[in-house]
C-alpha positions as CSV (number, residue, x, y, z in Angstrom):
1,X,-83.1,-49.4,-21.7
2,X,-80.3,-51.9,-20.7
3,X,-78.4,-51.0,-24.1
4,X,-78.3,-47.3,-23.3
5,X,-77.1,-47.5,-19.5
6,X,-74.4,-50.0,-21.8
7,X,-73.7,-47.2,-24.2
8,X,-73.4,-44.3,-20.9
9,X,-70.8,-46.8,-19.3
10,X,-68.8,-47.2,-22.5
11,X,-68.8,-43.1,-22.8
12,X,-67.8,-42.4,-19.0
13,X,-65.0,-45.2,-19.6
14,X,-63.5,-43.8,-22.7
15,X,-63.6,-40.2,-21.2
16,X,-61.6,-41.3,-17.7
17,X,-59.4,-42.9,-20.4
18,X,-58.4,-40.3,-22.1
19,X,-58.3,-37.7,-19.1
20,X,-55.6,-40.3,-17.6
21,X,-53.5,-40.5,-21.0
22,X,-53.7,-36.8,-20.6
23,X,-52.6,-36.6,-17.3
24,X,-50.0,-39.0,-17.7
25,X,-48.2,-37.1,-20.7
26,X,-48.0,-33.8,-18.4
27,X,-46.8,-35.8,-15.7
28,X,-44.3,-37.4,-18.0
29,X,-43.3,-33.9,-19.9
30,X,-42.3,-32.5,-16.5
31,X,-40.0,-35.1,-15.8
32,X,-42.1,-37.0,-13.0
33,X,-41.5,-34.6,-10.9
34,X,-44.0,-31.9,-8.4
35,X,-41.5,-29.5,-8.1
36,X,-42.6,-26.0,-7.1
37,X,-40.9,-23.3,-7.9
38,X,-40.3,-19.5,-7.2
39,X,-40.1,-16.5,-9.5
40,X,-37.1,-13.9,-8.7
41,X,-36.5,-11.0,-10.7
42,X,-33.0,-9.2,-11.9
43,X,-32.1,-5.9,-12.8
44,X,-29.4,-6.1,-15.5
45,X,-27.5,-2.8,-16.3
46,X,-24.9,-4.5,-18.8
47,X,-26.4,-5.8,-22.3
48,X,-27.6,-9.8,-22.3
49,X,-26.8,-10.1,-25.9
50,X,-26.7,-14.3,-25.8
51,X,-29.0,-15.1,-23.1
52,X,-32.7,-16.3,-23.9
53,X,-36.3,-17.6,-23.0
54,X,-35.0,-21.0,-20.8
55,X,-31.2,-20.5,-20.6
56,X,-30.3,-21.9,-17.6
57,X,-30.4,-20.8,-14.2
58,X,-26.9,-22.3,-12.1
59,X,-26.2,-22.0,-8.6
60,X,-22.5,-22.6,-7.7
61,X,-22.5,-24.9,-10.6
62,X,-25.9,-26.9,-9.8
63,X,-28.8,-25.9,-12.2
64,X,-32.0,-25.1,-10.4
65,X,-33.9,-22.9,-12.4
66,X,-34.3,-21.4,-16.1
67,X,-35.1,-17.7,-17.2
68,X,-39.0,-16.8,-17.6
69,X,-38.7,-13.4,-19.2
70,X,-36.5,-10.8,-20.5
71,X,-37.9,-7.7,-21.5
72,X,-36.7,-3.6,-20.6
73,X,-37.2,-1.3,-17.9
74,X,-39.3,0.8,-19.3
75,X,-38.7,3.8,-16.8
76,X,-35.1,3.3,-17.0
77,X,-34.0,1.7,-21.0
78,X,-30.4,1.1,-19.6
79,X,-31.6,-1.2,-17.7
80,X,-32.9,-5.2,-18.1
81,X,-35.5,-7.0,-16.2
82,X,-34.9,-10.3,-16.0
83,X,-37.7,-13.1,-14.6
84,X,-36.1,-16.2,-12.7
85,X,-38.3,-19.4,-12.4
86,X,-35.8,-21.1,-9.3
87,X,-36.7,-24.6,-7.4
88,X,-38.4,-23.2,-4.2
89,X,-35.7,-25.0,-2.4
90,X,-32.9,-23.4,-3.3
91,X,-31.2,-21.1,-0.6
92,X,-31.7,-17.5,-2.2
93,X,-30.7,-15.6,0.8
94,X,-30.2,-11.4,0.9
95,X,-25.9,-12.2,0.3
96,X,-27.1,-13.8,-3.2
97,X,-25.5,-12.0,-6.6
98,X,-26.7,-12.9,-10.1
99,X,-24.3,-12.5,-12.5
100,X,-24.4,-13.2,-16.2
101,X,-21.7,-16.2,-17.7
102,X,-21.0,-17.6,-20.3
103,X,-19.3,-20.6,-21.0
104,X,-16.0,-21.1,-23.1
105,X,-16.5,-23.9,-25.4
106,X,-20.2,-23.9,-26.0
107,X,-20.9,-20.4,-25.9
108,X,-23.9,-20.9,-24.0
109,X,-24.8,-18.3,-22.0
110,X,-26.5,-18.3,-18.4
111,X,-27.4,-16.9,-14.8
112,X,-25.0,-18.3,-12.7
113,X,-26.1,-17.2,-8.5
114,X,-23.5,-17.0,-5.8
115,X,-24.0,-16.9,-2.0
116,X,-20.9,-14.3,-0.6
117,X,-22.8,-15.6,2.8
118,X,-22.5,-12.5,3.9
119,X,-26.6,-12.1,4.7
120,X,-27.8,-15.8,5.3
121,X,-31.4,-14.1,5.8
122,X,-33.9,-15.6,3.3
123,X,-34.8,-12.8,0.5
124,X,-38.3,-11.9,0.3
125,X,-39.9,-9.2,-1.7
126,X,-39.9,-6.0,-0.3
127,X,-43.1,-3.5,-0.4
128,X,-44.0,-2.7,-4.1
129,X,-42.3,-4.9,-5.3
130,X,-44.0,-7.8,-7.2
131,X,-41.4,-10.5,-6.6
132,X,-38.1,-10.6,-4.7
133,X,-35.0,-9.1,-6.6
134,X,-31.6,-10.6,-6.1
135,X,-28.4,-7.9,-6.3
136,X,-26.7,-8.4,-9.6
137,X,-22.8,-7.9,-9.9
138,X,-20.6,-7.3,-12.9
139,X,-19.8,-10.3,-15.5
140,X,-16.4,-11.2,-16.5
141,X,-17.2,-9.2,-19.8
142,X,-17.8,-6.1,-18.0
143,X,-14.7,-6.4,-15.7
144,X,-13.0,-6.8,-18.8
145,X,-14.2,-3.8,-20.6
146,X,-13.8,-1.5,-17.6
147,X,-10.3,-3.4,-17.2
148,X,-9.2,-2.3,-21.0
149,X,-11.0,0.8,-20.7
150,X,-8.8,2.1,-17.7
151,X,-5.5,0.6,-19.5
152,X,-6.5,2.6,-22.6
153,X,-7.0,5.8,-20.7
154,X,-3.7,5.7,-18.7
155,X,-2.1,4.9,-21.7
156,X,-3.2,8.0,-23.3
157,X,-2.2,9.9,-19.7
158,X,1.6,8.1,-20.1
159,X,1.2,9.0,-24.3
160,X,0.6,12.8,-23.5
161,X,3.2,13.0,-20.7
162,X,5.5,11.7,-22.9
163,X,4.3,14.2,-26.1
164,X,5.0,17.0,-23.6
165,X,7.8,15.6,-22.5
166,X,9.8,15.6,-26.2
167,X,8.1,18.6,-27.2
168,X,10.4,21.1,-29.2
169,X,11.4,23.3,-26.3
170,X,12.2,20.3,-24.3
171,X,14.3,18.6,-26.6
172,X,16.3,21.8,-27.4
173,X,17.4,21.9,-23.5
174,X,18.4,18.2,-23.9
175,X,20.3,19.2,-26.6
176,X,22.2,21.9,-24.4
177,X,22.6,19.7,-21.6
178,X,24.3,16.9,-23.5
179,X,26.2,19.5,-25.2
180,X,27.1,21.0,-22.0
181,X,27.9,17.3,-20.4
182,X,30.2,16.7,-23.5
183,X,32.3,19.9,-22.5
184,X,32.4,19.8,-18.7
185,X,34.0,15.9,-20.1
186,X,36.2,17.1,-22.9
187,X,37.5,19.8,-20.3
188,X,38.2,17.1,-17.5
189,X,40.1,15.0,-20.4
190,X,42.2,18.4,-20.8
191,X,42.9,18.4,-17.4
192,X,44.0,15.1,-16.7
193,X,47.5,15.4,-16.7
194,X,47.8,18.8,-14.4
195,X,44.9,17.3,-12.2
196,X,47.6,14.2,-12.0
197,X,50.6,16.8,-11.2
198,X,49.0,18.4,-8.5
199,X,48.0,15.1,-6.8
200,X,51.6,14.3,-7.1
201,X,53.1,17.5,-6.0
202,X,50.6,17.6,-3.0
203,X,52.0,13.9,-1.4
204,X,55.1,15.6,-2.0
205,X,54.5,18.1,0.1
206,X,52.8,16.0,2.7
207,X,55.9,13.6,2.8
208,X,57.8,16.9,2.8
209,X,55.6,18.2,6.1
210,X,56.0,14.5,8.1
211,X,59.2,15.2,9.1
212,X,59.0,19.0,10.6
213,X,55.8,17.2,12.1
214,X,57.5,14.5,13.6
215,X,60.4,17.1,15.0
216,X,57.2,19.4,16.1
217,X,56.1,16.7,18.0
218,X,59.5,15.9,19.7
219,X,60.1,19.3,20.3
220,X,56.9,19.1,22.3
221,X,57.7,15.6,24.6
222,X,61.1,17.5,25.4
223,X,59.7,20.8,26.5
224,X,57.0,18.9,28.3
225,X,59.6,16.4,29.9
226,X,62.4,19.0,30.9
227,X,61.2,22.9,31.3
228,X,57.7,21.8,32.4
229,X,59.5,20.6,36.4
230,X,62.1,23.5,36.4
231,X,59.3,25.4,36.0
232,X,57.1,24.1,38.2
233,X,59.9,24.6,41.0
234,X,60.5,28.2,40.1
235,X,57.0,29.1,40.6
236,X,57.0,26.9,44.1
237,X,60.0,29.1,45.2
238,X,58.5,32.6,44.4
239,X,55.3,31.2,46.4
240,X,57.4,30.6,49.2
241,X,59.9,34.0,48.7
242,X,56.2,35.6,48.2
243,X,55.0,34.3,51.9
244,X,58.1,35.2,53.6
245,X,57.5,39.0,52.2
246,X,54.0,39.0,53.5
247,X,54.8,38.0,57.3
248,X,57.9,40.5,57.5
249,X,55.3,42.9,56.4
250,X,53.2,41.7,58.7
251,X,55.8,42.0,61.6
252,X,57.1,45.7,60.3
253,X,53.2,46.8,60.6
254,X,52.9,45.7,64.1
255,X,56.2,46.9,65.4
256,X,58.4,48.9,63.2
257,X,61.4,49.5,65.7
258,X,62.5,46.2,64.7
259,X,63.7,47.9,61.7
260,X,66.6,49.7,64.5
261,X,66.5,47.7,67.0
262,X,66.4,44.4,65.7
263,X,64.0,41.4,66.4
264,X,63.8,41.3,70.3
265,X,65.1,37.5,71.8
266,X,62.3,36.5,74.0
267,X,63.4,35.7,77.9
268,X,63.6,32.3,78.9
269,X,61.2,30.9,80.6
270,X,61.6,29.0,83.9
271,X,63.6,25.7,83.5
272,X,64.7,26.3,79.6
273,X,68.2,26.7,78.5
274,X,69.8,30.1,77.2
């Protein structure tokens, strides 16, 4: 009896044993560590050629997460669904982006997340939706593509403007206006010389013209100096020959016996002197 409750004792020992060993190499494979994490999901629209099953998971440098899953949409086969297992801690707020990186000496390539702290709310899944999803933005790969793509069509824009631009018709009206410019210059050459000789003959004549403007002029001061008064005075006497006519008028109209008789000397008053 005693050896069997021996034997039971020895069993249930062993057994604790190697649940502890067991426990203790999980406990050890997860780095001693009961952190709990969160899973977010992605919507990719640009290829993930590089990124796999545990590629890292960075935000603003710090790792604190890997990638669970990548698999398609399979309502919409342009676009990527991406599982993210992230430290519960970690601030995913509604102003998160996901982008894809990748880096340049190792070639690895990961999720790297970035808070624009635009929306500090904390995301949470929205109705129908299994777990949260975090906005995505372009990688540098995709700016770059688009980048080149534009370049490349504005190139072919400048390419055909300038194909239209030398076309056969247009470079037969170049041709006319050069040879048109070349004349209008081998004409001026021509010219030169009588172009000169009228610039000289025309200072002539202005040196010739200084003179009779100068005399012009002094002909002017002395006319302004000397007739200008003498006329003046003239004009002053026929105002005053002018007035004297109007009052003898004047008198006649009132009493034109003076015309025979004469103007009447008025008596002298009491006192005043003949």
């Amino acid at each position: 009896m005693e050896t069997n409750v021996h034997y039971a004792a020895v069993g249930a020992f062993v057994l604790a044993l190697i649940a502890a060993v067991v426990m203790g190499i999980i406990w050890l494979s997860s780095g001693f560590s009961f952190q709990t994490y969160s899973i977010y999901e992605l919507h990719m629209q640009e290829s993930v050629t590089g990124l796999n099953i545990d590629s890292p998971v960075e935000f603003n440098g710090v790792i604190v997460g890997s990638v669970k899953s990548i698999d398609l949409d399979h309502t919409n086969p342009q676009m990527v669904e991406v599982l993210l297992n992230v430290k519960s801690v970690t601030p995913i707020t509604m102003g998160t982006i996901a982008t894809l990186q990748t880096r340049g000496i190792t070639g690895v390539t990961y999720i790297a997340l970035k808070d624009k702290s635009e929306n500090l709310v904390p995301l949470r899944k929205k109705p129908g939706e299994l777990y949260p999803v975090i906005k995505t933005g372009p990688s540098i790969f995709t700016r770059l593509d688009t980048a080149l793509s534009q370049l490349s069509d504005n190139l072919r824009e400048v390419t055909i403007s300038i194909r239209d631009l030398l076309s056969k018709e247009n470079q037969q009206h170049i041709r006319e206006i050069l040879a048109n410019i070349q004349h209008v210059t081998g004409t001026l050459a021509d010219n030169n010389e009588r172009m000169n000789t009228i610039i000289i003959n025309t200072e002539k004549a202005s040196q010739q013209f200084i003179p009779l403007i100068n005399s012009t002029t002094s002909a002017l001061h002395m006319f302004q100096a000397q007739t200008l008064p003498a006329t003046y005075q003239l004009v002053t006497n026929l105002d005053n020959i002018t007035r004297s006519l109007s009052e003898v008028s004047a008198e006649l109209r009132q009493n034109p016996s003076v015309l025979i008789r004469g103007i009447e000397r008025q008596p002298t008053g009491p006192g005043e002197a003949r």
